[in-house]
C-alpha positions in Angstrom: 19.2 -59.1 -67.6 18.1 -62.0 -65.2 15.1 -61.7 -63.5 15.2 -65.2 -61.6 15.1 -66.0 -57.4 18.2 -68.5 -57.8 21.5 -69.5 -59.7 20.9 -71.0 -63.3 22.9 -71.8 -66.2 24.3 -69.3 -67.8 27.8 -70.6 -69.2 26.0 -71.4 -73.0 25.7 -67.9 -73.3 27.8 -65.9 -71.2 30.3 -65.1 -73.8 27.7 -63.9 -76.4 26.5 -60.7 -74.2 28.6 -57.7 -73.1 27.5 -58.2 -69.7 25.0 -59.5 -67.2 22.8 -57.8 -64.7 21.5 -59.9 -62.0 18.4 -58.2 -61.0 17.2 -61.0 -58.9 13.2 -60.3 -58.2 13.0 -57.0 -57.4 9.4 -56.0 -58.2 7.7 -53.2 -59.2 10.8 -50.7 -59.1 12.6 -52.9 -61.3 12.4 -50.9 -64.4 13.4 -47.4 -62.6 16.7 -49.6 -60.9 17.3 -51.6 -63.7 17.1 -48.4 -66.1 19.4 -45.8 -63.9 22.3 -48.8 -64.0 21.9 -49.4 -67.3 22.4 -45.5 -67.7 25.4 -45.2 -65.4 23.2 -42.6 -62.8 24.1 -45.8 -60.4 26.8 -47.4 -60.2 26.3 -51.3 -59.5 27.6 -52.6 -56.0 25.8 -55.9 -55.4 27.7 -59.2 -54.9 26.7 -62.6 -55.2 25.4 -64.2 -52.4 25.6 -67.6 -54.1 28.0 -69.7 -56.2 27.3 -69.7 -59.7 28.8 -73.6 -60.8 29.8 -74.1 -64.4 28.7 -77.4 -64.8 25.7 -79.4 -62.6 28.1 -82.1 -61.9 29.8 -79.2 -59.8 27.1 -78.6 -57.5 27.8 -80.0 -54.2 24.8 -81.6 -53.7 24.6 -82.9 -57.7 26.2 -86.7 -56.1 23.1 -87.3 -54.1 20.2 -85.7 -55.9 17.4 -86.6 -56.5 18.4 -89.6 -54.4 17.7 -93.5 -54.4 16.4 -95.5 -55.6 17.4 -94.6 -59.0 13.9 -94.0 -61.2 11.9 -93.7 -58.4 13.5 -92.0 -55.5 11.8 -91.8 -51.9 14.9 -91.3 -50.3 18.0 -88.7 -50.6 21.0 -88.6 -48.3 23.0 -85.3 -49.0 26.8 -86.5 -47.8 28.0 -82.3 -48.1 28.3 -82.3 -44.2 30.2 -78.3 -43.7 31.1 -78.3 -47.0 28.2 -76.2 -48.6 28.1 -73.4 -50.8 31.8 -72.0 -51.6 33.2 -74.2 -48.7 32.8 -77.0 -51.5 33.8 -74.8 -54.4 37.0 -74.0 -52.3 38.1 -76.9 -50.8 37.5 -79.3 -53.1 39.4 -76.9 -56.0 36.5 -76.5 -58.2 36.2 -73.8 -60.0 32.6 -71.7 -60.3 31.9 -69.7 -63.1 30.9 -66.9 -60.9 32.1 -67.3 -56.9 30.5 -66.3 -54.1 30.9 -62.6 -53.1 31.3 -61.8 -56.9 29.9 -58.5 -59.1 31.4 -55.7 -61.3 31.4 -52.1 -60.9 32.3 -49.6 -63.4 35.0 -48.5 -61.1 37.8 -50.2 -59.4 38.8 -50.7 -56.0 42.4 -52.1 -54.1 42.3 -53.3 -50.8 45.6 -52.0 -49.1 47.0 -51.7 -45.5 45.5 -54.9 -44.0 46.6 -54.9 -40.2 46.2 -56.9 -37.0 46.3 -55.5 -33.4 48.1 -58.5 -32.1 49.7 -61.4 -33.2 47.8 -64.0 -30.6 44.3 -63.8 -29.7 43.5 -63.3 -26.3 39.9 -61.5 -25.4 39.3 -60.1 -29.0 41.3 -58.9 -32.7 40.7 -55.5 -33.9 41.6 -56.2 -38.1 41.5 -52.5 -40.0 42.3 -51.8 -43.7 41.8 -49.4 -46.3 39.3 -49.3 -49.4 40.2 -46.7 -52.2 38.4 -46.3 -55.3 41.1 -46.0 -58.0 39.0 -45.4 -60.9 37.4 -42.9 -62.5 33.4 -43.5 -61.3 32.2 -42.9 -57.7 30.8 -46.1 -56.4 30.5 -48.3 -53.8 32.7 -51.8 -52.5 32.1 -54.9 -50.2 34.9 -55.5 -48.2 35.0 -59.2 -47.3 36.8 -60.9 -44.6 37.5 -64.6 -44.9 39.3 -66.3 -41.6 41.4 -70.2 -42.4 41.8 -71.8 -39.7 43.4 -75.1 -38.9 42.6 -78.0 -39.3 44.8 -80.6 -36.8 41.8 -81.7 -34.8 38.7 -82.0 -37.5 38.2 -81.2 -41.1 37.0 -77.7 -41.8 36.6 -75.4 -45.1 39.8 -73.8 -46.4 38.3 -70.2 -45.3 34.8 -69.2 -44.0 33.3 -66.0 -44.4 33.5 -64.2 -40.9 33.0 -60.5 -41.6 32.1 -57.7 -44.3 31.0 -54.2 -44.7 29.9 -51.9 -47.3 31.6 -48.1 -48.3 29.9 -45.4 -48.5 30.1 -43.8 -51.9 33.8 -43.5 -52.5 34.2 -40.9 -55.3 37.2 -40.9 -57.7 40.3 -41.5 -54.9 38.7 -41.1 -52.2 39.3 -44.0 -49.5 37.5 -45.7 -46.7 39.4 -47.0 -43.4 37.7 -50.0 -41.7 37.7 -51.7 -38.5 36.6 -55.5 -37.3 36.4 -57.4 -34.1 37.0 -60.6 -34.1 36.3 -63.1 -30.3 37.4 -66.5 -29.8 33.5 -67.4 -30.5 33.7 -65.8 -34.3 36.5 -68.5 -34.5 34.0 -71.4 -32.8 33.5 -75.0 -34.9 31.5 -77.9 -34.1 33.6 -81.1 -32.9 30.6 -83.7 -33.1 32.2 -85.8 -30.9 32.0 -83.9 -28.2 29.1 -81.7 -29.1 31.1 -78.8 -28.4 32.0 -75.4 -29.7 35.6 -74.9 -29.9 37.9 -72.5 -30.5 40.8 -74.1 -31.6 44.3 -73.6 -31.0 46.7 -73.4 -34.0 47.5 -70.6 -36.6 44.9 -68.7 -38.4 45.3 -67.1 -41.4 43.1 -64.0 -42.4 41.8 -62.8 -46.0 40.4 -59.9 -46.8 39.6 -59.4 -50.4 36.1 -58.3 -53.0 35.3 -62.2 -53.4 35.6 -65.4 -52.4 38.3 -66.1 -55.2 39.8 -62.1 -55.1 41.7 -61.8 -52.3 44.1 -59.0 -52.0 45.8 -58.9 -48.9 46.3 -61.4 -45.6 48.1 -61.9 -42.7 48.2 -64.4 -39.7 47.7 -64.3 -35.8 47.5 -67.2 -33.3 45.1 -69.2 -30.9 47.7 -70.5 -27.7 45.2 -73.0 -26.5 41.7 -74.7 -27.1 39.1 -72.6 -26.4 35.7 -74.0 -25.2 33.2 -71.7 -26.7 30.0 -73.9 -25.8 28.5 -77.5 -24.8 25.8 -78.7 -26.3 23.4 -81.5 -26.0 23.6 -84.7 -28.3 20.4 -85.0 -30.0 18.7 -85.8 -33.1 20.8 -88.2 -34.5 20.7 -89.3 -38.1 18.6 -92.1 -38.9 21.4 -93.7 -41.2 24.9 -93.4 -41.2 26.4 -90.8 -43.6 29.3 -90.4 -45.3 30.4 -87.1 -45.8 32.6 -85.7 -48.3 36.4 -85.3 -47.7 38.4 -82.7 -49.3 41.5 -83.5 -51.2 44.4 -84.3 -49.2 47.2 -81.4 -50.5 50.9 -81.6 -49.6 
């Protein structure tokens, strides 16, 4: 059981335990949660909210910490840009020992049914599909909805994290329909050089799955033009140029 407020290593020793609980810090109800999991009264349903790396070097920020100059730092540049959290892990093809989204259940869950209410987006996207628990415990599922989208005019993350929802508590068989709404601003990213939100036009393609790296069904839809979501104003400038990371080029 981990009783810690952020990731650590834990690939030493992962193999030498039947499982891991992640309690986190839950204070002073720990023992009564901790001991009605442990039991099987509850059935586990949390999921990681953070990417557990399998090696330090891994970490997206492990290039630039704890910064220059070397000995005696006074001075760290982090050169991640977007590419934080599982955006590095899943652009940059590296796999985590635990990804983001991530945690058992004594049950299991399929993801089925994924549809779309139209092929192009033109006000909104209504996105529905079906949860069913097809094991033998009742227990509960995050649905997670992960949108690519493309990347002609600047670089962004291979998929982004753009909805999810929780079932209630599905017993044996027992399914869950669910519905999103997706706008033209849930789709928004930030072209620097114009310090602008856009929207922009191309093919997107959506994911919905239990985890970052379990994905169990997608489909695609279309932008027809550049949508401008929102102008900003161009402040706050970096003192020193930075050079951020670029993902692999893939053919």
């Amino acid at each position: 059981m981990l009783n810690i407020g952020g990731v650590i290593d834990v690939s030493q020793w992962k193999n030498d335990v039947d499982a891991i609980l992640l309690a986190w810090q839950p204070g002073q109800e720990a023992g009564y949660a901790i001991a009605d999991i442990l039991s099987g009264k509850v059935n586990p349903s949390g999921k990681l909210p953070d990417t557990f790396p399998a090696d330090y070097a891994d970490v997206p920020s492990a290039k630039n910490f704890p910064g220059e100059p070397a000995g005696k730092p006074d001075q760290v540049i982090y050169q991640e840009g977007i590419y934080i959290g599982y955006r590095y892990y899943d652009s940059f093809n590296v796999k985590p020992l635990y990804e983001f989204g991530y945690g058992l259940s004594y049950t299991d869950f399929s993801v089925s049914d994924l549809k779309l209410s139209a092929k192009t987006l033109t006000n909104s996207l209504i996105i529905t599909a079906t949860v069913k628990n097809t094991g033998k415990v009742a227990g509960k599922e995050v649905i997670q909805l992960y949108i690519s989208a493309p990347t002609g005019s600047i670089d962004k993350p291979v998929q982004e994290l753009r909805a999810f929802d929780k079932t209630r508590l599905l017993q044996p068989g027992e399914s869950q329909h669910f519905t999103f709404r997706i706008t033209a601003a849930d789709l928004a990213s930030y072209h620097t050089d114009k310090s602008q939100w856009i929207s922009d036009a191309g093919r997107y393609l959506v994911r919905m799955g239990v985890s970052s790296r379990d994905i169990r069904q997608s489909a695609t839809f279309n932008v027809p033009k550049d949508w401008l979501i929102e102008t900003d104003h161009d402040v706050l400038q970096p003192q020193v140029a930075i050079k951020e990371y670029k993902p692999p080029v893939t053919k």
